[in-house]
C-alpha positions as a LaTeX table, in Angstrom:
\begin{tabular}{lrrr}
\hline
Residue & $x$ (\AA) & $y$ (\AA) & $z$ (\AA) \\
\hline
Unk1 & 115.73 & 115.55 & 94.29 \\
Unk2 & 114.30 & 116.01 & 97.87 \\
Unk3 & 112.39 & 113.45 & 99.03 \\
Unk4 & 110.31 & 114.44 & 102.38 \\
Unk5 & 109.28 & 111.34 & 103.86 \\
Unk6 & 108.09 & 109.99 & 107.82 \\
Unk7 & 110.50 & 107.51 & 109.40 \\
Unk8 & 108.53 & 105.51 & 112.43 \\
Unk9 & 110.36 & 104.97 & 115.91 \\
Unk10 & 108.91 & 102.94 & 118.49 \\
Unk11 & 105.03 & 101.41 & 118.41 \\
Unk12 & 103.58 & 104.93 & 118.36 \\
Unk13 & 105.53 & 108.02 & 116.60 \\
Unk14 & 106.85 & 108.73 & 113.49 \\
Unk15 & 109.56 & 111.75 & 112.86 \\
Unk16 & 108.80 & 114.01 & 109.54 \\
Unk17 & 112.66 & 113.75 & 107.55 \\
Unk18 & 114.16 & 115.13 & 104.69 \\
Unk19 & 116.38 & 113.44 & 102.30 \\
Unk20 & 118.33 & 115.23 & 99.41 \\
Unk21 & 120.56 & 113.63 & 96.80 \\
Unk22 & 120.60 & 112.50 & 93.37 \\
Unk23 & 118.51 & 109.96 & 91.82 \\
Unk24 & 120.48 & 106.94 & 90.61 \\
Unk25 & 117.57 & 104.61 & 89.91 \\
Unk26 & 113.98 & 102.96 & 91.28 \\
Unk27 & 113.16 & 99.59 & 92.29 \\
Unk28 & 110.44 & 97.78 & 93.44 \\
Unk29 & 111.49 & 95.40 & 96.15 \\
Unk30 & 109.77 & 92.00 & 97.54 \\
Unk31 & 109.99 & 91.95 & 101.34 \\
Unk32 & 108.45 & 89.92 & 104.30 \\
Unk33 & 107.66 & 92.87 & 106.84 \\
Unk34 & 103.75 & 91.82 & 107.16 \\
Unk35 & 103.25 & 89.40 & 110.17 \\
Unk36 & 101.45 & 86.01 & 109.67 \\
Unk37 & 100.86 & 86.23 & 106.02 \\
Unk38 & 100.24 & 83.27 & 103.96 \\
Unk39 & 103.98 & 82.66 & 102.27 \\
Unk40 & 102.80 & 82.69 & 98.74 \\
Unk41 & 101.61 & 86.18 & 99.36 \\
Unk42 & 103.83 & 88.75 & 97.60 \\
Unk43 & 104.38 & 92.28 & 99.13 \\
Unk44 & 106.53 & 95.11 & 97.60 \\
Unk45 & 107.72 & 98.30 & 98.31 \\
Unk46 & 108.78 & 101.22 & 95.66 \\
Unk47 & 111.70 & 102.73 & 97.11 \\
Unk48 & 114.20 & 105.32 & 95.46 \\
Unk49 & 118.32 & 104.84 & 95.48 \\
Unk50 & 119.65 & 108.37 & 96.00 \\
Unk51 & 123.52 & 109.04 & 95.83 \\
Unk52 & 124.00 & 111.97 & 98.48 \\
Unk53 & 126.87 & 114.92 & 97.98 \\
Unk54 & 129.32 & 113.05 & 99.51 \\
Unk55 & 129.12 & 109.85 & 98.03 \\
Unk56 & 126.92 & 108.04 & 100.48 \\
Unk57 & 124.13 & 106.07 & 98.93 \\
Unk58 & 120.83 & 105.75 & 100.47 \\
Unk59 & 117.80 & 103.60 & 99.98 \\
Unk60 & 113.98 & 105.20 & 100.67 \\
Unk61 & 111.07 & 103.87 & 100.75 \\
Unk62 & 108.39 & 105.34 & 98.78 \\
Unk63 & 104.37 & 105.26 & 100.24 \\
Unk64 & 101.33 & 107.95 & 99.38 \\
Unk65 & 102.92 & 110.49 & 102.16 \\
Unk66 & 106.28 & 110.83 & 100.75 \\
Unk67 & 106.72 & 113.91 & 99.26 \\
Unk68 & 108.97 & 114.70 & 96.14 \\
Unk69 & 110.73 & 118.10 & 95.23 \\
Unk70 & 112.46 & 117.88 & 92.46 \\
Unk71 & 115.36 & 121.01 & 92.03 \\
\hline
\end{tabular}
């Protein structure tokens, strides 16, 4: 699978990346990232566990501009 996906640095830019490995499973996590929110509020994020070629795993996070290829 190749995921194509933006990664933001700093307050104002965002790099286009590409991440290729195999799928080992999808989650959908809870996380806290949104500032000031009431704490019963629940946020999540779909992301995508991908084992690369040489072993490494890696997490991504899934939105509607990820791209997917699938080989």
């Amino acid at each position: 699978m190749e995921v194509i996906h933006g990664v933001t640095v700093g307050s104002s830019g965002s790099w286009k990346t590409t991440t290729v490995g195999r799928v080992l499973r999808t989650e959908r996590r809870r996380h806290g990232l949104h500032f000031r929110r009431n704490p019963d509020d629940k946020v999540y994020s779909d992301v995508l566990i991908l084992a690369r070629d040489d072993g490494e795993l890696t997490t991504v996070t899934i939105d509607e501009f990820t791209r997917l290829k699938k080989f």
